[in-house]
C-alpha positions in Angstrom: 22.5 -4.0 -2.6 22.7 -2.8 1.1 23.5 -5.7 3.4 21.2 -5.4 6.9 21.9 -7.5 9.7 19.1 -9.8 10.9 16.0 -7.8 11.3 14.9 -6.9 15.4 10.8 -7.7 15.2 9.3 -4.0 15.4 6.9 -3.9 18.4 3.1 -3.9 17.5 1.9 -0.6 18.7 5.7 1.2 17.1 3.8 -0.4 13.7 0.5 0.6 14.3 2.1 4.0 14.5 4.4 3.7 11.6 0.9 2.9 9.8 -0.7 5.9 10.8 1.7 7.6 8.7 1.4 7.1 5.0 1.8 3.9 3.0 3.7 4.4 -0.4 2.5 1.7 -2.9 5.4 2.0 -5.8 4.6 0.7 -9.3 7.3 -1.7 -9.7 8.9 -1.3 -13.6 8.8 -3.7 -16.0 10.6 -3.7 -19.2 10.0 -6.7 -21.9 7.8 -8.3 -19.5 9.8 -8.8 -17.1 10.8 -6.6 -13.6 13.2 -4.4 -14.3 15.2 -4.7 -10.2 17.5 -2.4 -10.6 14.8 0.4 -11.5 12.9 -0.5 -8.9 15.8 -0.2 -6.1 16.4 3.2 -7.7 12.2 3.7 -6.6 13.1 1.9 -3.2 16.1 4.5 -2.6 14.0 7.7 -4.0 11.0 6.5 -1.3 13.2 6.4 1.2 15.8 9.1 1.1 12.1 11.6 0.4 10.5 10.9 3.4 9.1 14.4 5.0 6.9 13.1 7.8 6.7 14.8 10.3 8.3 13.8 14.2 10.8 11.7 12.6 8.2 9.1 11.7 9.1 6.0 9.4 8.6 5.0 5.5 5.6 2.6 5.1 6.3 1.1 1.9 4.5 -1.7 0.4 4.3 -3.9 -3.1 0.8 -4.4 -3.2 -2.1 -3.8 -5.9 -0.8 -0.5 -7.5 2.8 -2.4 -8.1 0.9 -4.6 -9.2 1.6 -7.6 -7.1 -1.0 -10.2 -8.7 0.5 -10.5 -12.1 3.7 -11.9 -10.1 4.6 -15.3 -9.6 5.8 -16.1 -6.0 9.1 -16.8 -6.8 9.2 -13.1 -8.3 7.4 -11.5 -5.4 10.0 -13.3 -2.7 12.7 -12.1 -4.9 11.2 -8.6 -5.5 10.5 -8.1 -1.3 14.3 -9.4 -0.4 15.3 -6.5 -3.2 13.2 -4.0 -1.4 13.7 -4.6 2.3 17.7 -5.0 1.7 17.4 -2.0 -0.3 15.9 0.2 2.9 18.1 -1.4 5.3 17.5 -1.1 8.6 15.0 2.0 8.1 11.5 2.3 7.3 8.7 -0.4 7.6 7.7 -2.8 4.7 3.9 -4.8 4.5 4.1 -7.2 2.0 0.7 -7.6 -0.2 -0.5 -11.1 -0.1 -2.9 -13.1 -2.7 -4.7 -15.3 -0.1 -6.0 -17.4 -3.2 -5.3 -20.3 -3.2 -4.2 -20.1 0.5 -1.6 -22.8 -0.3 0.2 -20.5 -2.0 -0.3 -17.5 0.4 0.9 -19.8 3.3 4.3 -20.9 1.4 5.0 -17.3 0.4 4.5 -15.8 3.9 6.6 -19.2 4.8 9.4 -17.8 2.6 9.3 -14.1 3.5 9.7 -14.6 6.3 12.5 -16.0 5.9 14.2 -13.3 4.5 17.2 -11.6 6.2 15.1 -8.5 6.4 11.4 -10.5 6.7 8.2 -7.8 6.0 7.1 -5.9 9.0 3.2 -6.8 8.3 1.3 -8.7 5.3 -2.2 -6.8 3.7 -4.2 -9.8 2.7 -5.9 -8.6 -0.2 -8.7 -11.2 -1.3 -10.3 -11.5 -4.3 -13.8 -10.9 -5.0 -17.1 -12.8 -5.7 -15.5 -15.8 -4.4 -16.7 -16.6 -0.7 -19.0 -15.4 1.7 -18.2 -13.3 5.1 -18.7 -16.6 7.3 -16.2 -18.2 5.3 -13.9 -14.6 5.7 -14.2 -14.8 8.9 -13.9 -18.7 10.0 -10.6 -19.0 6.9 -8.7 -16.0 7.8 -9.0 -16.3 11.6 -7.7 -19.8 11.8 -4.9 -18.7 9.2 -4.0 -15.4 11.2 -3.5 -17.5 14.1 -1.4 -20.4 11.9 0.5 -17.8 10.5 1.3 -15.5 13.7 2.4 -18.8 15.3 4.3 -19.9 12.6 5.9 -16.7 11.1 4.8 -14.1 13.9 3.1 -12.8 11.1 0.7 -9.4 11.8 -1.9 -8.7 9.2 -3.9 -6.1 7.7 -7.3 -7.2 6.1 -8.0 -4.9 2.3 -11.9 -4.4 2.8 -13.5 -4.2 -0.4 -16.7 -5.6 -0.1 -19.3 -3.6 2.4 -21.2 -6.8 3.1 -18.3 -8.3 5.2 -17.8 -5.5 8.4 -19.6 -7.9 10.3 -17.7 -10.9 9.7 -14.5 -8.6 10.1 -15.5 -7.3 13.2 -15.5 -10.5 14.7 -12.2 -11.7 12.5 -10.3 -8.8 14.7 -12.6 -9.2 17.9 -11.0 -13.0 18.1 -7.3 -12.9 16.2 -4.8 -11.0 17.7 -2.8 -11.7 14.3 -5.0 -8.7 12.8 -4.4 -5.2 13.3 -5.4 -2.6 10.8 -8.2 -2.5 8.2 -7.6 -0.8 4.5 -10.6 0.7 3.3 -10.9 -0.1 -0.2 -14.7 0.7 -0.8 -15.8 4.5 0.0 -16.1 7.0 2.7 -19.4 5.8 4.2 -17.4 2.8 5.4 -14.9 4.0 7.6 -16.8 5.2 11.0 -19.2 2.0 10.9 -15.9 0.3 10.8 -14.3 2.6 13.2 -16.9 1.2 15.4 -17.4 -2.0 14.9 -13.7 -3.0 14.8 -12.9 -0.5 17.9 -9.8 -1.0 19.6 -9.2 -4.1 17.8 -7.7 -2.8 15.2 -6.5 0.3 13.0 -8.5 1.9 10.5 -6.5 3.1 7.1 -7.9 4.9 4.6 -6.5 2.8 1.7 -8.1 4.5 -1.5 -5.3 7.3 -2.2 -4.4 10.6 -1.6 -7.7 11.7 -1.6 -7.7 10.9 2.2 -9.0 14.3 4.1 -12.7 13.1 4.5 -11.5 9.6 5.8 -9.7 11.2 7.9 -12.2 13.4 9.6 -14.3 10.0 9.2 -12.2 8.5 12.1 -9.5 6.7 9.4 -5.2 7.1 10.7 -2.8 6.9 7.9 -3.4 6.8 4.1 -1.7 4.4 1.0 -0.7 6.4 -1.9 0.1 5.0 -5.4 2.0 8.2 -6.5 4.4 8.5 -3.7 6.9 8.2 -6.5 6.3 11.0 -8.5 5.0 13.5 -5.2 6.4 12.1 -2.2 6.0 15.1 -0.1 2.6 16.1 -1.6 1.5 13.0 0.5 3.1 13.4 3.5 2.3 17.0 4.1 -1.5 15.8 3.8 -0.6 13.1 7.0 1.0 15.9 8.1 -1.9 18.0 8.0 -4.4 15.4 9.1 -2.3 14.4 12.1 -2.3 18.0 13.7 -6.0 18.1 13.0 -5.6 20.6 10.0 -8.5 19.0 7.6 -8.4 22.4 5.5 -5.1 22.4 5.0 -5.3 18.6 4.1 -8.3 19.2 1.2 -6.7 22.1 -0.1 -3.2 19.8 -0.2 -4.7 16.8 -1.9 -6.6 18.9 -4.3 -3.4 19.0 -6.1 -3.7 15.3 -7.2 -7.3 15.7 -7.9 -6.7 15.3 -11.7 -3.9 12.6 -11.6 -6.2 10.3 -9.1 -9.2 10.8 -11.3 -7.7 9.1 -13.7 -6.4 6.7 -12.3 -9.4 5.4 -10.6 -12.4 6.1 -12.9 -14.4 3.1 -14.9 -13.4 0.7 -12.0 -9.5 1.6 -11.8 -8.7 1.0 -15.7 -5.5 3.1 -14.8 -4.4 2.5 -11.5 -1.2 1.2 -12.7 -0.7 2.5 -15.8 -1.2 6.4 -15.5 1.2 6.6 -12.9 3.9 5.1 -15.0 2.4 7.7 -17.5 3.2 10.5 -15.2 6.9 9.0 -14.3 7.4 9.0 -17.8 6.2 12.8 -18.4 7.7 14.1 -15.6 11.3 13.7 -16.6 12.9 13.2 -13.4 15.9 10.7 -13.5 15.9 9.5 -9.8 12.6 7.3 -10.5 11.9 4.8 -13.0 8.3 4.0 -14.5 9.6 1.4 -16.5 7.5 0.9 -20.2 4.1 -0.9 -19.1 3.2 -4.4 -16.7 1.3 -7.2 -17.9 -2.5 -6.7 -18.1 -1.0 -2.7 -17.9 0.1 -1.3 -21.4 1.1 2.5 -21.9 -2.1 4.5 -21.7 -3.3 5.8 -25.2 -2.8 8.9 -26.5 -5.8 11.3 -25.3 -4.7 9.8 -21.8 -1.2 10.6 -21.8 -2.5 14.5 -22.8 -4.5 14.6 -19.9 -1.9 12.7 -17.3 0.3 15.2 -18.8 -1.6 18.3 -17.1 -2.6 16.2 -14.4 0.7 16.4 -12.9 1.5 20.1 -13.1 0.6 20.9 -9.5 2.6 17.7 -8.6 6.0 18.5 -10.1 7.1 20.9 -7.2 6.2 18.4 -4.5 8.8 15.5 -6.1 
């Protein structure tokens, strides 16, 4: 494990730029059940050492839905970030998912990352849905934010998955200073009313995958990916592209994982997780590890694994 010293607090608008970049969401292996850490440092080190950004720009990563962070107790998810931020040293930028339900337990767990020797640069709160209503959003997560930021100095971005709330998160970034990017979780016709609304109060990232180019033209900075693993540069080059204001280039780039993010995502996600451990698996390369299948998130069935299997060919030469 790489020892860091104490971590220097990055500066707000250094990781509001770091965010415009792109945010690698690893699947995090499991074998018997259980997280397999040494495989995942192995994904840590591959993220890291891969990084073809453009301008010398940092490593976003993040353990978050993909990984996927709410089959995890908290114990395991403070162990699991201190393995990851010691494993990237004194490089990159880590945001550190968080379950805000029951916000107990999101309060002790920010509590003890940040406690960490290397503590998480940001935290995506990523609530669940059906379960409150955008007054309650906005009234819970502003008094948290500001809690928390005193506390912890802990910066947030809010995972928007419910259309019905841009009000109530407009106002959540118009009055806590403790948020500072959006993740777009539900569609394209989302991002410039939120561009709007939210103004300078916040950052706007497309957070539905590679699949990013229209987002971008939408007014979105900065993508998450979920197969930054297996095509690390096949992500960047589309920031790449999208920064310099090359859209064509970008479409014609994340065409590529067309196939692979089709999968993943169709009937409500049912393979988010799994085909990209599929596509680990296939691809043969020994500097990542898929590990054998999460909770909730067996190896996909046969016909699925076929089709993962061509889904990756325009991917291989971008590992």
């Amino acid at each position: 494990m790489t020892i860091v010293a104490p971590q220097v607090r990055m500066e707000t608008d250094a990781l509001l730029s770091a965010l415009e970049g792109v945010t690698a969401i690893p699947v995090v292996p499991y074998r018997n059940g259980q997280i397999d850490f040494d495989g995942h440092r192995k994904n840590v080190r591959y993220l890291m050492s891969h990084n073809a950004l453009d301008g010398g720009r940092p490593r976003v990563i993040s353990i978050a839905g993909t990984s996927p962070v709410h089959h995890m107790t908290l114990d395991e998810q403070v162990k699991l970030v201190d393995a990851t931020t010691q494993t990237m040293g004194s490089e990159g930028v880590y945001v550190a998912g968080v379950v805000p339900n029951p916000l107990a337990d999101a309060r002790k767990l920010i509590g003890e990352l940040s406690a960490l020797q290397r503590p998480p640069d940001a935290y995506l709160i990523m609530p669940l849905g059906g379960i409150y209503d955008p007054e309650g959003l906005y009234q819970t997560f502003r008094d948290f934010g500001d809690e928390m930021a005193d506390a912890h100095g802990a910066r947030f971005i809010y995972y928007f998955k419910q259309s019905r709330d841009l009000d109530a998160v407009a106002r959540l970034f118009a009055d806590s200073d403790a948020f500072i990017g959006v993740k777009v979780g539900t569609g394209e016709e989302d991002v410039h009313p939120l561009v709007r609304e939210v103004g300078d109060n916040g950052l706007i990232i497309w957070g539905i995958g590679d699949r990013s180019t229209r987002g971008a033209e939408l007014g979105a900075k900065g993508h998450t990916s979920g197969i930054g693993l297996l095509a690390a540069r096949l992500s960047d080059e589309i920031n790449n592209a999208q920064r310099r204001g090359d859209y064509r280039t970008s479409a014609q780039l994340q065409a590529k994982a067309d196939a692979l993010e089709t999968i993943r995502f169709r009937n409500g996600r049912i393979y988010n997780y799994s085909a990209v451990v599929e596509a680990m698996i296939l691809s043969g390369f020994d500097d990542i590890d898929g590990g054998e299948g999460a909770p909730f998130n067996p190896r996909v069935p046969e016909d699925i694994a076929y089709e993962v299997e061509e889904a990756i060919k325009p991917l291989i030469e971008f590992h």
